[in-house]
FINUVEX-125103 format. One record per atom (N, C-alpha, C): residue number from 1; atom name; y, z, x negated. Coordinates in Angstrom, 1 decimal. Layout:
// residues N
PT   pos   site       c2       c3       c1
PT   NUM     CA        Y        Z        X
...
This chain:
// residues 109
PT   pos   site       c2       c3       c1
PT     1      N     -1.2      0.0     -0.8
PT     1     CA      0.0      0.0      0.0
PT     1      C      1.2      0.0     -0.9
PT     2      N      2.2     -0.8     -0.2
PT     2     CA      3.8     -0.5     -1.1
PT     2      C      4.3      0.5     -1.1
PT     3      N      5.2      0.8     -1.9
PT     3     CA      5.4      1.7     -1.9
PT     3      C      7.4      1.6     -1.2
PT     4      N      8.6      2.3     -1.0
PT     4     CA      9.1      2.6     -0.6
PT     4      C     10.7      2.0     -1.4
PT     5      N     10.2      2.5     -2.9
PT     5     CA     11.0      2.0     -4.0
PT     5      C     10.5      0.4     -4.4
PT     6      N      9.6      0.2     -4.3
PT     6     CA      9.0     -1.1     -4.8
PT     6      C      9.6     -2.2     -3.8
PT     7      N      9.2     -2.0     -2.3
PT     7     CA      9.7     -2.8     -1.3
PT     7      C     11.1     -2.5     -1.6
PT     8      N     12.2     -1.5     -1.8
PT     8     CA     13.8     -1.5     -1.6
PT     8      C     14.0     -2.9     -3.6
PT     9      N     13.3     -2.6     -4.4
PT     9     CA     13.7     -3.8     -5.3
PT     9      C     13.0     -4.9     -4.5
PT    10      N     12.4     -5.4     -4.1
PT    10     CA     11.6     -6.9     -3.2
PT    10      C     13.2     -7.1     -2.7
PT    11      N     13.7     -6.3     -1.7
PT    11     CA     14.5     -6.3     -0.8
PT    11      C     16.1     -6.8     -1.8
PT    12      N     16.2     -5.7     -1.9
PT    12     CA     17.3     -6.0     -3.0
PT    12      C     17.2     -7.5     -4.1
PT    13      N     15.9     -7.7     -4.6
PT    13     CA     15.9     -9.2     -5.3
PT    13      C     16.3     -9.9     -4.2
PT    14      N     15.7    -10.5     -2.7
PT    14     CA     15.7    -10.9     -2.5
PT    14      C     17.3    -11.1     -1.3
PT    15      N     18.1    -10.2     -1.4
PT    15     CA     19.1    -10.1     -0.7
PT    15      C     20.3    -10.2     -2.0
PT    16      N     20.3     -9.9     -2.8
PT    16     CA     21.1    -10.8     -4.6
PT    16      C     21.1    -12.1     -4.4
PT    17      N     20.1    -12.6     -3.7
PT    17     CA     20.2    -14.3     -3.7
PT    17      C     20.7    -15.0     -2.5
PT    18      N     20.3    -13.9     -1.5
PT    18     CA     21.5    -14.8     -0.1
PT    18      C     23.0    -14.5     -0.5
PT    19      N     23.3    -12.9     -1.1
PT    19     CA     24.7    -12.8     -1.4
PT    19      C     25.2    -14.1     -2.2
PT    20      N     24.7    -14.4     -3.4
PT    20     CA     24.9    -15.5     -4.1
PT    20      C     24.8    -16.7     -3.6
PT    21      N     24.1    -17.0     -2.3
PT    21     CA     23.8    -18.3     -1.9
PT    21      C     25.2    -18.2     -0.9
PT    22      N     25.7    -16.6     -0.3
PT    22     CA     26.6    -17.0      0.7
PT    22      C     28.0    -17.5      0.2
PT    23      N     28.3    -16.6     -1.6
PT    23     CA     29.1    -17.0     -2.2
PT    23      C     29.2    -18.0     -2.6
PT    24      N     28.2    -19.0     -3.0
PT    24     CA     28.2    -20.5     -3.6
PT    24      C     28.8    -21.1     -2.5
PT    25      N     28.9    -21.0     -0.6
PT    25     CA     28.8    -21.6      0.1
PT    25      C     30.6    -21.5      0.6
PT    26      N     30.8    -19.7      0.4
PT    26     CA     32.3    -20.1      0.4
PT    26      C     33.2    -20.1     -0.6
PT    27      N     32.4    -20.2     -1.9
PT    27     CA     33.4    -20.5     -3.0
PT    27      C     34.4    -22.3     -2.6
PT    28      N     34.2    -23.2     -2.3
PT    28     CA     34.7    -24.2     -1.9
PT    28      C     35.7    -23.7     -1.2
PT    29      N     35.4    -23.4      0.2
PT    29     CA     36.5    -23.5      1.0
PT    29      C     37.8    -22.5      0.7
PT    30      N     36.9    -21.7     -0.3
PT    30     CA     38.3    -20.6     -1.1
PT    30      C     39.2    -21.5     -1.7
PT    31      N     38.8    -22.4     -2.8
PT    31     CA     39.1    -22.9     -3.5
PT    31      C     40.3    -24.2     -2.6
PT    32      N     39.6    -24.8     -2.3
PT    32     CA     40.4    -25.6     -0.9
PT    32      C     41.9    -25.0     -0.3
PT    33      N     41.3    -24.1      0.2
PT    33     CA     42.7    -23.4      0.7
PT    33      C     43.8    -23.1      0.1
PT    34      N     43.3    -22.6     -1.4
PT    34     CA     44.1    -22.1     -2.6
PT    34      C     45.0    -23.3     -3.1
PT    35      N     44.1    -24.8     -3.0
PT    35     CA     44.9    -26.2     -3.7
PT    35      C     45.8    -26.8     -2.4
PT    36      N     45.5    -26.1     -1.1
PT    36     CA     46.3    -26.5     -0.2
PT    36      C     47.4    -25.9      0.3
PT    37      N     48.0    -24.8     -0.5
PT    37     CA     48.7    -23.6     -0.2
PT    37      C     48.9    -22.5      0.2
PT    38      N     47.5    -22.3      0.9
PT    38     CA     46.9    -21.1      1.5
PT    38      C     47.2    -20.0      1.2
PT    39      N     47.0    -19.0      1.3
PT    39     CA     47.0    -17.3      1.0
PT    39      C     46.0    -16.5      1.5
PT    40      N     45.0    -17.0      2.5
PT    40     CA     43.9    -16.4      3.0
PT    40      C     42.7    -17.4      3.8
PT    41      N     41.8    -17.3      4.1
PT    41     CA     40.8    -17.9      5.1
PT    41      C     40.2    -16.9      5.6
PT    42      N     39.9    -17.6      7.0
PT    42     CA     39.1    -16.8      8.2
PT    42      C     38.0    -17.1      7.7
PT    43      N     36.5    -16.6      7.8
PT    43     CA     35.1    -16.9      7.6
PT    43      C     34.5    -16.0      9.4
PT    44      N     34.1    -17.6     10.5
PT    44     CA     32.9    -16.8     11.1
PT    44      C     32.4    -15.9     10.8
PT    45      N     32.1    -15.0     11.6
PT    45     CA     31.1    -13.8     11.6
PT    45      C     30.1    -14.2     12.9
PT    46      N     30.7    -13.7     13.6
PT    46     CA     29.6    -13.4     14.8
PT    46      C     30.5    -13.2     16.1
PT    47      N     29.6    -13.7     17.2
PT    47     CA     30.3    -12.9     18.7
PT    47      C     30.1    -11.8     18.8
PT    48      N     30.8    -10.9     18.9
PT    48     CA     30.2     -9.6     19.8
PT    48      C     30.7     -9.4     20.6
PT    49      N     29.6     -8.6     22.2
PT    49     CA     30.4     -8.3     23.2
PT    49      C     30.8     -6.9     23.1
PT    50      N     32.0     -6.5     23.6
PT    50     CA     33.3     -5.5     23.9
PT    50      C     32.3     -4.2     24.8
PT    51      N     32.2     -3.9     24.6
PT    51     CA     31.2     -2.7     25.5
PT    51      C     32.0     -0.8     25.5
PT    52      N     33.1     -0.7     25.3
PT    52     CA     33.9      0.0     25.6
PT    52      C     34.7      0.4     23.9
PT    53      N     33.2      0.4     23.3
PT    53     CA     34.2      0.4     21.7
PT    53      C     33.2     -0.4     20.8
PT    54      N     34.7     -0.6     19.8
PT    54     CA     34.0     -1.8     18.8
PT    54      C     33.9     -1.2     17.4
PT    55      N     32.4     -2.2     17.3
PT    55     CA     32.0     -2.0     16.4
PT    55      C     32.0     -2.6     15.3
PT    56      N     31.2     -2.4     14.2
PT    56     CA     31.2     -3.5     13.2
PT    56      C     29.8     -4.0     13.4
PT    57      N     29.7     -5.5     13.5
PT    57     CA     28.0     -6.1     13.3
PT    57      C     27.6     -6.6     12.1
PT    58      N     28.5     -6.2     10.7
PT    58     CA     28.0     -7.1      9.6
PT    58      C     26.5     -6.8      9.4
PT    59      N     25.9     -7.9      9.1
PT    59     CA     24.9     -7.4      7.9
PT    59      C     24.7     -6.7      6.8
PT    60      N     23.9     -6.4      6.2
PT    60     CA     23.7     -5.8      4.5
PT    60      C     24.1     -6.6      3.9
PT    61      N     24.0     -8.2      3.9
PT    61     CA     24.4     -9.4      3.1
PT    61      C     25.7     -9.4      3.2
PT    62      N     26.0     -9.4      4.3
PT    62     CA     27.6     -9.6      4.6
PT    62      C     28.6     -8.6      3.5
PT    63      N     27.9     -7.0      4.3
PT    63     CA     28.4     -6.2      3.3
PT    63      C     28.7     -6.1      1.9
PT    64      N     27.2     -6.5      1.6
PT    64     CA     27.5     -6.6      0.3
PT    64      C     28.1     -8.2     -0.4
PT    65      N     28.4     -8.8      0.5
PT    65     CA     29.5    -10.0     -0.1
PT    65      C     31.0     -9.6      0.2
PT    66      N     31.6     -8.9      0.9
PT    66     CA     32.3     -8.3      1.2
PT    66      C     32.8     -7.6     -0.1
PT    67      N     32.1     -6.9     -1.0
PT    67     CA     31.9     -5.7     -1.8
PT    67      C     32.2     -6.6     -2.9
PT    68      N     31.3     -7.5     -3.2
PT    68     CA     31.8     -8.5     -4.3
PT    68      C     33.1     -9.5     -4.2
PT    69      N     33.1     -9.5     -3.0
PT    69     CA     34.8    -10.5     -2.9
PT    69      C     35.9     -9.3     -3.3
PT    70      N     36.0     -8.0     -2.3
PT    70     CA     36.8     -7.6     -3.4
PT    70      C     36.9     -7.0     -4.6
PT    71      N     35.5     -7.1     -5.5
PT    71     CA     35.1     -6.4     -7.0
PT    71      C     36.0     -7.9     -7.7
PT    72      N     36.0     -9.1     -7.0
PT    72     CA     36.5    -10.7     -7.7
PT    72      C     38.5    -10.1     -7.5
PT    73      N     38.4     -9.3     -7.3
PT    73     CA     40.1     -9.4     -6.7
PT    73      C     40.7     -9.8     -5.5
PT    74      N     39.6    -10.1     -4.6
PT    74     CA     39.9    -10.7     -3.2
PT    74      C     40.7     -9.2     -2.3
PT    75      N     41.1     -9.7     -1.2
PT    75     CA     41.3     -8.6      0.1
PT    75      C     40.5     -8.8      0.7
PT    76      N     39.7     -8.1      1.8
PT    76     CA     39.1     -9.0      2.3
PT    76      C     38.7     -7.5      4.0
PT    77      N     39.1     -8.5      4.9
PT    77     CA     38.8     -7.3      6.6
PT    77      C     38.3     -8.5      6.9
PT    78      N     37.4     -6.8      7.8
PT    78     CA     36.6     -7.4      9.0
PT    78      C     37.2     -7.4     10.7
PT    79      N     37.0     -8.7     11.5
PT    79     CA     37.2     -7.8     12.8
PT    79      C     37.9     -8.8     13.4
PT    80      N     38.6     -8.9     14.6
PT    80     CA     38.3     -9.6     16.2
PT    80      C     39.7    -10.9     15.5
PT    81      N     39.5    -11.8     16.3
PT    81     CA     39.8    -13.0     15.8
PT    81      C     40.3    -13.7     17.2
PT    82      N     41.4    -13.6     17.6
PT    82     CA     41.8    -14.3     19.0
PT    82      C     41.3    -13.6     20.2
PT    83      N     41.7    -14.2     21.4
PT    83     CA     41.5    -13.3     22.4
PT    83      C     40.0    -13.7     22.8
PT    84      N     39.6    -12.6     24.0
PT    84     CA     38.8    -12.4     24.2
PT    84      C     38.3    -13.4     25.2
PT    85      N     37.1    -13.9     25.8
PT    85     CA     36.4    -14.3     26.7
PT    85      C     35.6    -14.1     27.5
PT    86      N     35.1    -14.1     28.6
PT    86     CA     34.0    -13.9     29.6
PT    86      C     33.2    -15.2     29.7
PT    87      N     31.9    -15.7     29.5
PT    87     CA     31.2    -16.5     29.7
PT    87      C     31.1    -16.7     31.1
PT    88      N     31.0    -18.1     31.9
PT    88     CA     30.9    -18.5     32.8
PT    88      C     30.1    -18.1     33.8
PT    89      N     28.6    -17.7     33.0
PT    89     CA     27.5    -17.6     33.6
PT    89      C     27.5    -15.9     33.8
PT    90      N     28.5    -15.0     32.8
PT    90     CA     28.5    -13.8     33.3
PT    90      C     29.8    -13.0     33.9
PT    91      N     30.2    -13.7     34.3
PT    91     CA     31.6    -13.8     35.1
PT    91      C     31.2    -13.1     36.6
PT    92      N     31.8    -11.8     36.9
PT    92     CA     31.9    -11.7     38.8
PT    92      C     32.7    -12.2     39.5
PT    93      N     32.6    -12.5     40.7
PT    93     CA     33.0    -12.6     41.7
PT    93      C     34.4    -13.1     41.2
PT    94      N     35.1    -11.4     40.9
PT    94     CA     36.4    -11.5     41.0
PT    94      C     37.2    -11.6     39.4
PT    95      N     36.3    -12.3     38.7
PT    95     CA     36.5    -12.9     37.4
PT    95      C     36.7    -12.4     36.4
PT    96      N     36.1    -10.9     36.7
PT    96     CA     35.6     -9.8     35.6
PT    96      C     34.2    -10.1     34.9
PT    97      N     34.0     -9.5     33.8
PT    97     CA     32.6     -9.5     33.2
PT    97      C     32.7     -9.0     32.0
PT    98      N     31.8     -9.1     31.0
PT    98     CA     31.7     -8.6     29.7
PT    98      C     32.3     -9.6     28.5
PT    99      N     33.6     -9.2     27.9
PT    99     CA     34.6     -9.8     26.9
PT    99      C     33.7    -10.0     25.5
PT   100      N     33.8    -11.2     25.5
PT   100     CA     33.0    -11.7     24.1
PT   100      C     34.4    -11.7     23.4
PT   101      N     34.2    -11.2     21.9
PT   101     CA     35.1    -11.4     21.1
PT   101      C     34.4    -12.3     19.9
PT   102      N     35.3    -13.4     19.1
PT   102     CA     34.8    -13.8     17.8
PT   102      C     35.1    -13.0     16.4
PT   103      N     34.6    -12.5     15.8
PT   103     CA     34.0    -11.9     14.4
PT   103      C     34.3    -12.8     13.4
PT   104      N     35.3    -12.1     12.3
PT   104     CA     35.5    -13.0     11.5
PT   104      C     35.9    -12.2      9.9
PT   105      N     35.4    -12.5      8.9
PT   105     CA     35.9    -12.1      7.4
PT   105      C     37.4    -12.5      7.0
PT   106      N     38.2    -12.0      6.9
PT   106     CA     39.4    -12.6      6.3
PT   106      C     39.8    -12.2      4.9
PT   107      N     39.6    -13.4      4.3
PT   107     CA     39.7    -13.4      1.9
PT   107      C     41.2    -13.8      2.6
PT   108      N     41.7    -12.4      1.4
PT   108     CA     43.1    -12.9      1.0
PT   108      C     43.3    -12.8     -0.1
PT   109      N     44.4    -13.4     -0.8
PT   109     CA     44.4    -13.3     -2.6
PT   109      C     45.8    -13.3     -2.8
């Protein structure tokens, strides 16, 4: 059987390489912004729905890319990105329902 420590390095090798695969992926669009005059980019996160208090949904990866953008000198928040929404399909009557919000990383330099 594994052991506790053995699976947390498995885990950890294997979570070093999504962090690195997520940074290869927005090193570009950093870079882009930066030759275009920028000062920051939004990065998708996630929807979440509003359920009386908000939370955070990052991942471990996320976190720990997070952790490395600002160890690189970045700024870098989490959190709601424009107004909110009700899906169609879960909309009442009287055009109430559960507020989906979009989730988003913001690098600033």
């Amino acid at each position: 059987m594994i052991t506790a420590k053995e699976a947390r390095s498995l885990y950890d090798d294997h979570s070093s390489a999504e962090v690195k695969a997520y940074l290869a992926k927005i090193d570009p669009v950093i870079r882009e912004a930066a030759k275009d005059g920028k000062q920051f980019v939004v990065l998708y996160v996630d929807g979440l729905w509003e359920a009386g208090q908000y939370q955070s949904n990052l991942t471990s990866v996320q976190v720990r890319v997070k952790a490395e953008l600002e160890a690189l000198g970045f700024h870098v928040t989490y959190g709601k990105v424009g107004n909110g929404s009700i899906p169609r399909g879960r909309m009442n009557d009287d055009g109430t329902g559960p507020t989906y919000y979009n989730t988003c990383l913001t690098v600033s330099w």
